[in-house]
C-alpha positions in Angstrom: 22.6 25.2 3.3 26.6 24.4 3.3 27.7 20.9 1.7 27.7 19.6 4.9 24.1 20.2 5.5 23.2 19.2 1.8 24.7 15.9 2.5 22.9 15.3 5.7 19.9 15.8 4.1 20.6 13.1 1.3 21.3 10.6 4.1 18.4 11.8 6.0 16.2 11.0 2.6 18.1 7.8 2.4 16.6 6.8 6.3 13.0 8.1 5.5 13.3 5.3 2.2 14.0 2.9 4.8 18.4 3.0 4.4 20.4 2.4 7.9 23.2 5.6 7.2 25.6 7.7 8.7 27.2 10.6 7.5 31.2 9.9 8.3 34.2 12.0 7.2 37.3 10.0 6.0 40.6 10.7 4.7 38.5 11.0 1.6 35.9 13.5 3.2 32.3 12.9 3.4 31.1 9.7 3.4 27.5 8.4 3.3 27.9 4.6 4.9 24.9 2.5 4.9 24.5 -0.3 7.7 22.0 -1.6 5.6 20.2 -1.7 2.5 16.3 -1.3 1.5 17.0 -2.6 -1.8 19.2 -5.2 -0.7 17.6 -7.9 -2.6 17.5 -5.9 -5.7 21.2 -4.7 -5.3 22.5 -8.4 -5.2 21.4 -9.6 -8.5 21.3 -5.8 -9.7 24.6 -4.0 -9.4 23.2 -1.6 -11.1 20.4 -0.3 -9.0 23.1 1.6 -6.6 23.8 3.9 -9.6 20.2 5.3 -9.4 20.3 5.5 -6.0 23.9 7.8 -6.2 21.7 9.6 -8.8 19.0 10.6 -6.3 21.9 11.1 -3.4 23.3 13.6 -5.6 20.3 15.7 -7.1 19.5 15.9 -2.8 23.0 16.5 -2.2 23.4 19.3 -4.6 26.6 17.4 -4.4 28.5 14.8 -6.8 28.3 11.3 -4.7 30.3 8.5 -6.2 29.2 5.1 -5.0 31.5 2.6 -3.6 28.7 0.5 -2.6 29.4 -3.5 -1.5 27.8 -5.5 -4.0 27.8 -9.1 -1.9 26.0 -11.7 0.2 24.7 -8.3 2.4 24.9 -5.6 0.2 25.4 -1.7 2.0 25.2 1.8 0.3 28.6 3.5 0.4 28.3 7.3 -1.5 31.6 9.5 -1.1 30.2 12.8 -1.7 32.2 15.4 -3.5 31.7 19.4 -3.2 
């Protein structure tokens, strides 16, 4: 499929893990923005975990997908996807 359709699929993945996402476009183009996280607890102590979960978004994707995630109190996923 086109980029577009890649990237829907990621998110789609994403909601069948139990993520809350939408696929946006920005000034910065695609944007995967979570409304909540399934790994929220994890993410809060464990930065870290969002760089596996880019990982997975971009292997779906087919797509690089940078994280820009919000680490705090109520964490949320955050990918901009590249071509």
């Amino acid at each position: 499929g086109t980029v577009e359709q890649r990237i829907e699929a990621a998110a789609a993945a994403l909601i069948a893990l139990g993520g809350d996402v939408e696929v946006t476009r920005t000034d910065e183009g695609l944007v995967i923005q979570g409304h909540g996280c399934p790994l929220g607890r994890a993410v809060s102590s464990r930065p870290e975990v969002c760089t596996a979960v880019e990982s997975f978004v971009s292997d779906v994707a087919g797509a690089t997908a940078i994280q820009r995630c919000d680490h705090g109190e109520r964490p949320r996923c955050r990918f901009a996807m590249g071509e």
